[in-house]
N, C-alpha and C positions, 0 to 999 in steps of 0.2 A: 605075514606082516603084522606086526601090534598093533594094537589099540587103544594103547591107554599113555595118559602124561601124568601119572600119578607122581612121577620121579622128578617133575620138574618145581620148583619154589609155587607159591600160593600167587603172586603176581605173575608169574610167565603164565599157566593156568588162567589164571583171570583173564590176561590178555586175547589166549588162546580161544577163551571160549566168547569172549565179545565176538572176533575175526567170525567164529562159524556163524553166527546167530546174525550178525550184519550179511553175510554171505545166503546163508536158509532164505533170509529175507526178501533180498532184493532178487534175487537168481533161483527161482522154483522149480529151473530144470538143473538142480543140483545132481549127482549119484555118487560123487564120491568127494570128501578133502581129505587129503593129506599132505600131512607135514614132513619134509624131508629136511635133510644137512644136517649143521652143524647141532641145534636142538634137537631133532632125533636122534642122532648119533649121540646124544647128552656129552660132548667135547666144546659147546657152546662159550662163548666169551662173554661176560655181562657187559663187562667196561674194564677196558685196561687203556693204559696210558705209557706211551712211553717215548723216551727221551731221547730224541736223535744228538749228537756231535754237534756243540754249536746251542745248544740247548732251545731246540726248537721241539716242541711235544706234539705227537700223532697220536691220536684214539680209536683205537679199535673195538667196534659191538657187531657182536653177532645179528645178521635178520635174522625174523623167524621168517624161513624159506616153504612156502604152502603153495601146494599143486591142487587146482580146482578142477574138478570132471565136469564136465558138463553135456547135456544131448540136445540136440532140436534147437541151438540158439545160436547168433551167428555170433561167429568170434570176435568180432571188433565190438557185435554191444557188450558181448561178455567182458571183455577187456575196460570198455567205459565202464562201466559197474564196478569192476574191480579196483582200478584207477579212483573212484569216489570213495571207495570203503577203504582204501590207504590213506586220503585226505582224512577223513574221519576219523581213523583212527588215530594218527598223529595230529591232531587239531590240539593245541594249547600244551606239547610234549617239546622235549629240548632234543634237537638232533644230537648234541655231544652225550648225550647221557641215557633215553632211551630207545627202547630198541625197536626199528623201523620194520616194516614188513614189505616182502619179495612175493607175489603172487604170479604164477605163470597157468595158463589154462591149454587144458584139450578138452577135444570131445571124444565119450568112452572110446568111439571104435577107432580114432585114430591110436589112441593110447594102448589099446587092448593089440591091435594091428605091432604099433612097434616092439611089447613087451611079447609077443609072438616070435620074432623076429628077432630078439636080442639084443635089440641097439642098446646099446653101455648108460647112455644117461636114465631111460626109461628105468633099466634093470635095476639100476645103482635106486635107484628110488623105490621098486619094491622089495628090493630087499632091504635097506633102511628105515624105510618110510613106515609113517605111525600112523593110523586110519582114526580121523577127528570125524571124521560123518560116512555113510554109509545109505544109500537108501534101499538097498537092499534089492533092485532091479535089474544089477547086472553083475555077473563075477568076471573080476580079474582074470586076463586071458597066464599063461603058464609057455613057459620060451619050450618051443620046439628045435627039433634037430635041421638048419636050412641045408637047401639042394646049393650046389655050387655056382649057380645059377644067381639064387640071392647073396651067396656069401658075396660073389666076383661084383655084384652089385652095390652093398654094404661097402665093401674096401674100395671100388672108385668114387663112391658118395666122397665118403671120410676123407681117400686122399685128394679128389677136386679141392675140398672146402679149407685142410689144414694147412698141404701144401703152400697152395694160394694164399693163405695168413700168413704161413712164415716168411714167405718171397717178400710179403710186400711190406714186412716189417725188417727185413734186408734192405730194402730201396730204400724206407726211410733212414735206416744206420746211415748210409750213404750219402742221401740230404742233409743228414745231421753235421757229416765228416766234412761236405763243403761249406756249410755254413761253421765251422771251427766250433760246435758245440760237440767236444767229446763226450761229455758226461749221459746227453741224451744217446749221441750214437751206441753207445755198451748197451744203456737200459733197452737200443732196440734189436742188438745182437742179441741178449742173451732171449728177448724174447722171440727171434729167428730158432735159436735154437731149440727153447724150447718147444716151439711147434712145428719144428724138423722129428723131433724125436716123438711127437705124440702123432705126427702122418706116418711112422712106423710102426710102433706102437697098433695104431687102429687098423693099415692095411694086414699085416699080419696076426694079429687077435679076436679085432673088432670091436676091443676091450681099450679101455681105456681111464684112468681115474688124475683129477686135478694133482699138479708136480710143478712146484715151480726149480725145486732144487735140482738142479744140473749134474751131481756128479749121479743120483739114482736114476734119474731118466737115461744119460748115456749108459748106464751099466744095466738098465733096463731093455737094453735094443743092443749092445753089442755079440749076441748071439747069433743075430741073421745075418751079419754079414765082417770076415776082419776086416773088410777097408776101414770100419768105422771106427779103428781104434788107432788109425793117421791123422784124427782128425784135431786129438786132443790127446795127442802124447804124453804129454808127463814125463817125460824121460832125462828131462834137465832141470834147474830151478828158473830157469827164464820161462819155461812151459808152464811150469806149477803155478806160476806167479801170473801169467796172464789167464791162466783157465781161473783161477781163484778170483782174479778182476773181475772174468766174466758172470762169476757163480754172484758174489758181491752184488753187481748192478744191479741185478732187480729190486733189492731195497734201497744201496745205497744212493745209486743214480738218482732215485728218488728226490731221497729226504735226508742225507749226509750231504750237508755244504762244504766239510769237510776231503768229500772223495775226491780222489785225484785221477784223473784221463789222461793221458797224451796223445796228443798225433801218433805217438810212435806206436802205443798200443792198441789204438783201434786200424791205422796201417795191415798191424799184424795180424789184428783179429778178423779181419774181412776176407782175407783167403781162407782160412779157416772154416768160416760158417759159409763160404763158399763151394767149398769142397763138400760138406755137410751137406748142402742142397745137392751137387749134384749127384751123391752114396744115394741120397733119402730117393731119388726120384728114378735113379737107375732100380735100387732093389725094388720097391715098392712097386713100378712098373714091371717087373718080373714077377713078383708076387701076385699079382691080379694077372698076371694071365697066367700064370701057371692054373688060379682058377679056370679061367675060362675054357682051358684045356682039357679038366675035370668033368665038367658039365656035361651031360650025358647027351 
C-alpha cells in the first residue's frame, strides 16, 4: 500500500492533511487512515459540468473517499466524531464546487478479519489505498487461501444481500409500470440488472468491482452459464434497440427530459430481467452448493 499524496495539487493536500489532524485530534484511538477511490486511484474529478438534452447541467466532484481504523471505541461515537469533522470541514465551502468528504470506519480486527478473508471491498482498498496515518501498533492482516467452508459462506452472504437488491428493484420497475411512469420503470430495470450480474459475479468469484455499464457486466458472467445469453439476444435490431434503452437508462432515466419509454418497451423488458432473476438464482444456487459439497 503507499504512502504518499505527493502526486496530488497543493489544495487536495492541504485538505487531506486538515482531515487527518481534525481526525488525530478528536479520535486518539486512531491506527490507521486511509484514503481510497477515485483520489487514490488519481482518476479523481475536480469539477465537471455537464449538459444534459434540454439543457439542464449536472456537476460531478469527486469525494475524497477515507477509511478510519479505529480500536477500543465504540462505532456510533466513532461515527459521531466523524459526522462533526465533515461539518467542519465543509463549513463556509460551496457543495457545487468543492469537494465533500465520504468517511467510513472499522475497527482493526474487524478490518484485518475481512482483508483475511478476501472480501472484494476490503481488498479493493488495500490494494489501492494510500496510508495518510499509521500508528504503527498493528499490521495489516495479508488475504489467505479460505476452506470451502468460508468460501460457501462468502457466496451466500453476497448472494442473500445482492440478490435481494435486485429483486426489489424488479418490484419497483413494476410499481413504476402501474403508475404509467416508464422512464423511472427502465432506470429500475437496468438497476435489476445490474445487481442480477454482480450476485454472479460475487457467488462465483467473491470478486467483485462497481459497473454500471451493461453490455461488460453481461459479458462478464456469460461464461457460467449459456442460458444467460437468452436473456439479451441481440440477434435482431428490435433486441439491439431495447437492450441499448436498457444500457441508456441509468443516466438518461435520470437526467434526459428528452428519453423516450414506452409501455411497449418496458412490456418487453420485464420478462427479460425476469428470466435474468430466475438464470442468476438457479446458477448461483448450484454454485454455493457445489461449495458446500467441497467442504471437507
Amino acid at each position: 500500500m503507499k504512502n504518499s499524496i505527493a502526486y496530488l495539487p497543493k489544495d487536495k493536500q492541504e485538505d487531506l492533511n486538515f482531515l487527518i489532524n481534525e481526525v488525530l485530534k478528536r479520535l486518539p484511538q486512531m491506527e490507521y487512515i486511509i484514503l481510497y477511490g477515485s483520489y487514490a486511484r488519481d482518476n479523481y474529478v475536480k469539477r465537471a459540468i455537464r449538459v444534459e438534452d434540454g439543457g439542464i447541467p449536472t456537476v460531478k466532484i469527486s469525494d475524497y473517499d477515507i477509511l478510519v481504523i479505529t480500536s477500543g471505541i465504540n462505532p456510533k461515537k466513532a461515527e459521531t466524531v466523524l459526522d462533526n469533522i465533515e461539518d467542519v470541514f465543509f463549513t463556509g465551502k460551496d457543495f457545487d464546487r468543492d469537494t465533500p468528504v465520504q468517511f467510513i470506519n472499522d475497527d482493526i480486527k474487524t478490518f484485518n478479519k475481512y482483508i483475511g478473508e478476501g472480501r472484494y471491498f476490503y481488498t479493493q482498498i488495500k490494494e489501492e489505498g494510500i496510508i495518510l496515518y499509521n500508528s504503527g501498533k498493528y499490521k495489516l492482516a495479508r488475504r489467505r487461501k479460505l476452506n470451502f467452508d468460508e468460501i460457501k459462506e462468502q457466496a451466500q452472504e453476497y448472494f442473500d444481500e445482492k440478490f435481494k437488491r435486485a429483486s426489489n428493484f424488479l418490484k419497483y420497475a413494476k410499481m413504476a409500470q402501474k403508475e404509467t411512469d416508464y422512464k423511472e420503470a427502465s432506470f429500475f430495470l437496468h438497476q435489476a440488472c445490474e445487481n442480477y450480474y454482480y450476485t454472479i459475479r460475487l457467488s462465483f468469484t467473491l470478486r467483485n468491482n462497481k459497473q454500471h455499464n451493461l453490455s461488460k457486466l453481461s459479458g462478464s458472467v456469460k461464461k457460467y452459464s449459456d442460458e444467460l445469453k437468452m436473456v439479451f439476444p441481440q440477434n435482431s435490431p428490435e433486441e439491439k434497440r431495447l437492450f441499448t434503452l436498457l444500457k441508456a437508462a441509468y443516466v438518461d432515466a435520470r437526467y434526459n427530459p428528452h428519453f423516450v419509454v414506452t409501455k411497449e418497451d418496458i412490456d418487453a423488458l420485464i420478462p427479460k430481467v425476469e428470466l435474468l432473476r430466475d438464470i442468476t438464482k438457479k446458477i448461483c444456487e448450484e454454485r454455493i452448493k457445489e461449495y458446500g459439497e467441497r467442504i471437507d
